[in-house]
C-alpha positions as CSV (number, residue, x, y, z in Angstrom):
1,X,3.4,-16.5,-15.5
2,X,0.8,-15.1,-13.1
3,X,-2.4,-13.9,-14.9
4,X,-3.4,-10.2,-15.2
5,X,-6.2,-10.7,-12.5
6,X,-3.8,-12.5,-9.9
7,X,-1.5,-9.6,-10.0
8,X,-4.6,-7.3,-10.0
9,X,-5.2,-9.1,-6.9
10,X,-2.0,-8.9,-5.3
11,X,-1.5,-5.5,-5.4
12,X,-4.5,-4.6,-3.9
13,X,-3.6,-7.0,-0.9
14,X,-0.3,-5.5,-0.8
15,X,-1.9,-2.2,-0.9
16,X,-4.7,-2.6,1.3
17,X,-2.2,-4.7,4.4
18,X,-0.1,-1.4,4.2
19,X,-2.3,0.9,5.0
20,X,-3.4,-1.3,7.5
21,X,-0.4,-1.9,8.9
22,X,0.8,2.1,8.8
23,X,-3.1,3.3,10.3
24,X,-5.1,0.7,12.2
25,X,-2.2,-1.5,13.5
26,X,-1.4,-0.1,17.1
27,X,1.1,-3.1,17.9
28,X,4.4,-1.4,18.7
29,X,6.5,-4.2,17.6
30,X,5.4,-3.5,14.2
31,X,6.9,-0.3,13.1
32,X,9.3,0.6,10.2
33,X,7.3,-2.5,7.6
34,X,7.7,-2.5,4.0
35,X,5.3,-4.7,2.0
36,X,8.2,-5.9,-0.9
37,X,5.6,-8.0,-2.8
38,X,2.7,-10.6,-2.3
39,X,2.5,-13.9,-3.9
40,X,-1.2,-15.1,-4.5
41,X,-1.8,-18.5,-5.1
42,X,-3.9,-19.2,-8.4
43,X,-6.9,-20.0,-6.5
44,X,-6.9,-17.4,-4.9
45,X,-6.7,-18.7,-1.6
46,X,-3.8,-18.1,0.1
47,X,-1.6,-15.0,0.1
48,X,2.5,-15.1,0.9
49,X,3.4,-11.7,2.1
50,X,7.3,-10.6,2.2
51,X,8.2,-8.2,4.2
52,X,11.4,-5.9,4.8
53,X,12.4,-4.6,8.3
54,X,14.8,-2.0,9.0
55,X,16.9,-3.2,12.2
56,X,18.6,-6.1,13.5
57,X,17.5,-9.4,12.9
58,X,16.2,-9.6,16.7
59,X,14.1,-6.5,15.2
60,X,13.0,-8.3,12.2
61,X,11.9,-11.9,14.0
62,X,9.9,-9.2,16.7
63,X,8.2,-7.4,13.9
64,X,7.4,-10.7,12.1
65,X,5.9,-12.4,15.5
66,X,3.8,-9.0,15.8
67,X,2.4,-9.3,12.5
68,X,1.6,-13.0,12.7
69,X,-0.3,-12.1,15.8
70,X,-2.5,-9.5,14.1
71,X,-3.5,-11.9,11.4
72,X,-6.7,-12.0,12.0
73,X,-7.5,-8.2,12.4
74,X,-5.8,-7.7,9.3
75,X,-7.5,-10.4,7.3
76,X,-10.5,-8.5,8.3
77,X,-9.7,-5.7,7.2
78,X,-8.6,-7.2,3.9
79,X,-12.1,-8.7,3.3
80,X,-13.7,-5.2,4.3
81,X,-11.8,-4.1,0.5
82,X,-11.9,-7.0,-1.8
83,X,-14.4,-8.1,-3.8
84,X,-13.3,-11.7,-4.2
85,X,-15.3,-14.5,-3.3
86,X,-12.7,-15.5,-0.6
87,X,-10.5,-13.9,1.1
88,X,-7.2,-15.5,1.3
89,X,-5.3,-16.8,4.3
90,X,-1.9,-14.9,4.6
91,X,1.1,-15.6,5.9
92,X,4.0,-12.9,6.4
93,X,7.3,-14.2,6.0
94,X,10.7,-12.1,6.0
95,X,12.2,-10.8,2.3
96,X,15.5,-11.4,2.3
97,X,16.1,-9.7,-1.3
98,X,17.4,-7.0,-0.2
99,X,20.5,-8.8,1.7
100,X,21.0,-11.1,-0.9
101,X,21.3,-8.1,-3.6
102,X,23.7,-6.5,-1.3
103,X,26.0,-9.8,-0.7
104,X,25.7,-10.6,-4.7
105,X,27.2,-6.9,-5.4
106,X,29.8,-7.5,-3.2
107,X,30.5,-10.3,-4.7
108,X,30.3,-8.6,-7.9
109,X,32.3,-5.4,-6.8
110,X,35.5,-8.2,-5.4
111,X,35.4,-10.2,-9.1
112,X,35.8,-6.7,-10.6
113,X,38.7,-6.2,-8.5
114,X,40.2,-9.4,-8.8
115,X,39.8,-9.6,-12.9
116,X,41.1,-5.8,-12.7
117,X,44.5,-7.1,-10.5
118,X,45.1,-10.2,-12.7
119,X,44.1,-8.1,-16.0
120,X,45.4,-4.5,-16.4
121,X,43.2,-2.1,-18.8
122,X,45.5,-1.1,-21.7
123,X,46.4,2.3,-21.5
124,X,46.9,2.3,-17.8
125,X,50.5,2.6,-17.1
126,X,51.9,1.4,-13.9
127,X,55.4,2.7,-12.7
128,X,57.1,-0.5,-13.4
129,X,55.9,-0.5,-16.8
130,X,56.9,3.7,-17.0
131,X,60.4,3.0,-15.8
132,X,61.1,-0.1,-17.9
133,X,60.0,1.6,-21.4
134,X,62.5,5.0,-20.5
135,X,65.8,3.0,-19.9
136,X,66.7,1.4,-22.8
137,X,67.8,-2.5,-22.2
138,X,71.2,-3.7,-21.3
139,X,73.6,-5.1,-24.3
């Protein structure tokens, strides 16, 4: 478990690249970039940053090569607003999270269904179980 100082310290990165990012960054092929976390190494020397792009994946590997190219300006600016000893190197890569929460809820959503087909809830009455209880059975 990260320390309270290492998350201290990534949230301030993922503060300070955002506002980077969303005011000093004039590259247009990164617009529409969430910061979804930052992963700091324990010496404090390297930062992972995940991002989230809204698009298609061509719009996502655009924005991603955009960022990697301003690197440098925004390691810059990152030094300009901590007060470590050194600044880390950071790397952006791509958060796939979000597609992954939506794939494991459909998965989720399509076991429901399944167990629900296979299982009926008591109580709910189809009309082949209706039908068979009002005709009484054949002697």
């Amino acid at each position: 478990m990260p320390s309270r100082r290492i998350e201290r310290i990534a949230e301030a990165i993922r503060q300070s690249t955002s506002e980077t990012i969303l005011y000093k960054l004039k590259d247009p092929r990164c617009g529409f970039v969430t910061i979804s976390r930052v992963e700091v190494t324990k010496d404090l020397r390297h930062a992972r940053i995940y991002i989230s792009v809204l698009g298609e994946e061509a719009a996502q590997r655009t924005t991603l090569r955009g960022l990697q190219s301003a690197r440098g300006f925004i390691q810059t600016e990152l030094a300009k607003r901590l007060t470590t000893r050194f600044t880390p190197q950071i790397t952006f890569e791509l958060d796939d999270s979000p597609a992954r929460s939506v794939e494991i809820s459909q998965l989720i959503d399509k076991a429901i269904a399944e167990d629900e087909s296979r299982h009926p809830k008591p109580g709910d009455d189809t009309e082949s179980d209706t039908q068979s209880e009002r005709t009484p059975p054949e002697e």
